[in-house]
C-alpha positions as CSV (number, residue, x, y, z in Angstrom):
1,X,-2.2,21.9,-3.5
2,X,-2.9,19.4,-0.9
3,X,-0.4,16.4,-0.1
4,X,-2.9,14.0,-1.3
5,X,-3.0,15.5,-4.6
6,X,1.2,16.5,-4.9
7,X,1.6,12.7,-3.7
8,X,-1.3,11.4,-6.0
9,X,0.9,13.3,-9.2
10,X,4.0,11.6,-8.3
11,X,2.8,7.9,-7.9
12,X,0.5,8.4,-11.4
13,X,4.0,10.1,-13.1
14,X,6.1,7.2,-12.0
15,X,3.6,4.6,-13.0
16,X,3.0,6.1,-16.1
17,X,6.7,6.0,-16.6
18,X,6.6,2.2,-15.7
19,X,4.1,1.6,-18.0
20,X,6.0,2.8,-21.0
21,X,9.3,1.1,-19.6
22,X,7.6,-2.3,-18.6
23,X,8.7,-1.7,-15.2
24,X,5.5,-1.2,-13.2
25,X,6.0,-4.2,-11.1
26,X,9.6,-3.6,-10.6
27,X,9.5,0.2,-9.7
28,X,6.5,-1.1,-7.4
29,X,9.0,-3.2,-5.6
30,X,11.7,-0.6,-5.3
31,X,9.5,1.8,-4.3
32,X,8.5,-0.4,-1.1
33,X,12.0,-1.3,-0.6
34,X,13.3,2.2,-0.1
35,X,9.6,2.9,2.2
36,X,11.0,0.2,4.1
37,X,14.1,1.2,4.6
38,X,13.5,4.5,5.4
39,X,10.8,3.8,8.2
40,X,13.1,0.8,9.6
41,X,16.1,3.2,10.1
42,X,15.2,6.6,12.1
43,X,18.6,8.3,11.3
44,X,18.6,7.9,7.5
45,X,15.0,8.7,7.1
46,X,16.1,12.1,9.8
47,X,19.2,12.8,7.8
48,X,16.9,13.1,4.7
49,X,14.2,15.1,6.3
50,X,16.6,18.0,7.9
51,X,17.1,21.4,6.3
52,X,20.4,22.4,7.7
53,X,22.1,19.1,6.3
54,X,23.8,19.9,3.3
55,X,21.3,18.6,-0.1
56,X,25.0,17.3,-1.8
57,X,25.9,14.8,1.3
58,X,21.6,13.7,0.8
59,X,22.4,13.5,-3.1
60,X,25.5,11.4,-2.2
61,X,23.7,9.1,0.5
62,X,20.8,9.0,-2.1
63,X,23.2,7.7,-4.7
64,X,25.0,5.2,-2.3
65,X,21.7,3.7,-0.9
66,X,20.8,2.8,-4.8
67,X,23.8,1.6,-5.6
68,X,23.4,-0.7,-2.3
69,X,19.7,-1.6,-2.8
70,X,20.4,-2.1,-6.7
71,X,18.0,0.2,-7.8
72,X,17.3,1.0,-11.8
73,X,17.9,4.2,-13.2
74,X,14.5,5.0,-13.4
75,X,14.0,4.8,-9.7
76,X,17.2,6.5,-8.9
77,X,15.9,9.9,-10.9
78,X,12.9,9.5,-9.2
79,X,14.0,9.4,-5.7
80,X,16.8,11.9,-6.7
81,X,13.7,14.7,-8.1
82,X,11.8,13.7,-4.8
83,X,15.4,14.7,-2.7
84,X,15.8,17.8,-4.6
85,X,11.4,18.9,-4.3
86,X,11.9,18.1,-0.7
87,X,9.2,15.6,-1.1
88,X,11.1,12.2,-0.3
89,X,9.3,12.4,3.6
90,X,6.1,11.7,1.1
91,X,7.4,8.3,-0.1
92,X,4.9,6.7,2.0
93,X,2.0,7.9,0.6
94,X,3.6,7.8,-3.3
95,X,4.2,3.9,-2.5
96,X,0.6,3.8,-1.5
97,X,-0.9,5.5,-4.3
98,X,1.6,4.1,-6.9
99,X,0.2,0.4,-5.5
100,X,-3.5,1.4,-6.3
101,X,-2.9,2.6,-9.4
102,X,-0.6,-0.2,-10.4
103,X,-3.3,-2.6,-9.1
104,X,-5.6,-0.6,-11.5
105,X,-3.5,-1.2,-14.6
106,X,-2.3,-4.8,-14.0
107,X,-6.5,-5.3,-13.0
108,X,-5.7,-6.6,-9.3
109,X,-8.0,-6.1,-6.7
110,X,-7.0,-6.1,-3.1
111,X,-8.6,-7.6,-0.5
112,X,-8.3,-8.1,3.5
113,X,-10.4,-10.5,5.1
114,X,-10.3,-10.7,9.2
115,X,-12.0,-13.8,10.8
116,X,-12.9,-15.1,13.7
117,X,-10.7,-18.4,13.2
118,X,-8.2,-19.6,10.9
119,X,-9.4,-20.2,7.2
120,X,-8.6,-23.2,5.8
121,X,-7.3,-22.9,2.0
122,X,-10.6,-24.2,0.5
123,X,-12.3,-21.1,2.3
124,X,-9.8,-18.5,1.3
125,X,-9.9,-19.7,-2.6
126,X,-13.9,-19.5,-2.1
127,X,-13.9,-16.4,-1.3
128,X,-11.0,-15.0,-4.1
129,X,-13.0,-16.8,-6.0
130,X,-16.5,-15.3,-5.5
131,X,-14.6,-11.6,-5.1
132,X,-13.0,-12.5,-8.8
133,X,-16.5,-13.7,-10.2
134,X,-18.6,-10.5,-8.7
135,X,-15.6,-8.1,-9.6
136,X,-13.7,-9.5,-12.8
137,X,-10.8,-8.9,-11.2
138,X,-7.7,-10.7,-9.8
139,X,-7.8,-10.9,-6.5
140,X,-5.0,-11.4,-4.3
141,X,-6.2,-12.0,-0.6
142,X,-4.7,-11.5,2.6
143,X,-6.3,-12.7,5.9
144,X,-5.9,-12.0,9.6
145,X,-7.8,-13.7,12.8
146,X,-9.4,-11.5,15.6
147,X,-11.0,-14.1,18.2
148,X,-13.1,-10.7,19.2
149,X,-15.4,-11.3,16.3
150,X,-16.8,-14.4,17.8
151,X,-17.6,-15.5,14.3
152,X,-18.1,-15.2,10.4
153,X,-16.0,-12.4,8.7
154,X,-14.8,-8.8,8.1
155,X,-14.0,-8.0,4.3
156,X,-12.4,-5.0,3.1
157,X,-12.5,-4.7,-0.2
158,X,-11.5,-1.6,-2.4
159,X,-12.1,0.8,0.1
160,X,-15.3,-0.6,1.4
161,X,-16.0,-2.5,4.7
162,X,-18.4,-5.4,4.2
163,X,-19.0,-6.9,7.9
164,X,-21.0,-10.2,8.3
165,X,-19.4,-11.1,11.6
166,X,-21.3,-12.6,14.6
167,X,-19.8,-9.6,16.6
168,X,-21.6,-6.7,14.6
169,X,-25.0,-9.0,14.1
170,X,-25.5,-9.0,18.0
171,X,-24.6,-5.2,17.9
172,X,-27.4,-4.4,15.8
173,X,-30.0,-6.6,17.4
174,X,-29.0,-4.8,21.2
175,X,-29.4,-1.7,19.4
176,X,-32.6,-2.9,17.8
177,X,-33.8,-4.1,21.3
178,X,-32.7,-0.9,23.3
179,X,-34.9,1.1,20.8
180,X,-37.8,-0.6,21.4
């Protein structure tokens, strides 16, 4: 089975499980807290990820680092069966998948939007708003500024890549041109 699929499993299992225990939001929370942590400090995350460290000092660590981050139960049993799998080095991609499908339950779209300039906040709820009306979905928004584009925008919506910049528009019409 491929690690897309094995990671796929655990993110659907554990929001599945938040579902049922009204905790999709907070396990989605946890879940990024402990990514976090584990790609901030090198040693822990190594600690985890070694074979010839004994699994009962991980289970203790493991048990001490919830305690510390005041994790539920829920999420304690989860990172405790990913410990003993050997799957906690695939937290990432569970935290990634678990946000997708969380996004699909609580009907959230994501959306990244990179512009040539600063957007004003009348711009960025126009376009939330137009992504909302075409999609019927919530959108939340985030939005970055690359000068290189020269000008309009890059969206990135659900996977997709919609580019209207000034950048890509001159592209195509040298490419047009150099074809003849």
């Amino acid at each position: 089975m491929s690690v897309s699929a094995i990671t796929k499993r655990y993110a659907k299992a554990l929001v599945t499980l938040g579902s049922e225990q009204q905790m999709v939001e907070g396990y989605g929370k946890e879940l990024a807290d402990v990514k976090y942590l584990l790609a901030k400090e090198k040693m822990l995350r190594l600690i985890f990820e070694s074979p010839s460290f004994p699994v009962e000092k991980k289970t203790a660590i493991l048990t001490d680092l919830g305690a510390k981050l005041q994790l539920s139960e829920g999420m304690r049993k989860f990172l405790g069966l990913l410990l003993a799998k050997g799957r906690l080095r695939l937290l990432p991609q569970i935290e990634s998948h678990y946000r997708d499908f969380a996004d699909e339950i609580s009907g959230i779209l994501r959306a990244h939007i990179t512009s040539a300039s600063k957007l004003n906040q009348n711009q960025r709820k126009a376009i939330a708003g137009g992504l909302e009306e075409k999609t019927g979905k919530r959108v939340e928004l985030t939005v970055s500024v690359r000068s290189a584009l020269i000008g309009g925008l890059q969206a990135q919506v659900g996977g997709k890549i919609f580019d209207g910049s000034i950048k890509t528009q001159l592209k195509r019409i040298e490419d047009t041109l150099k074809k003849g």
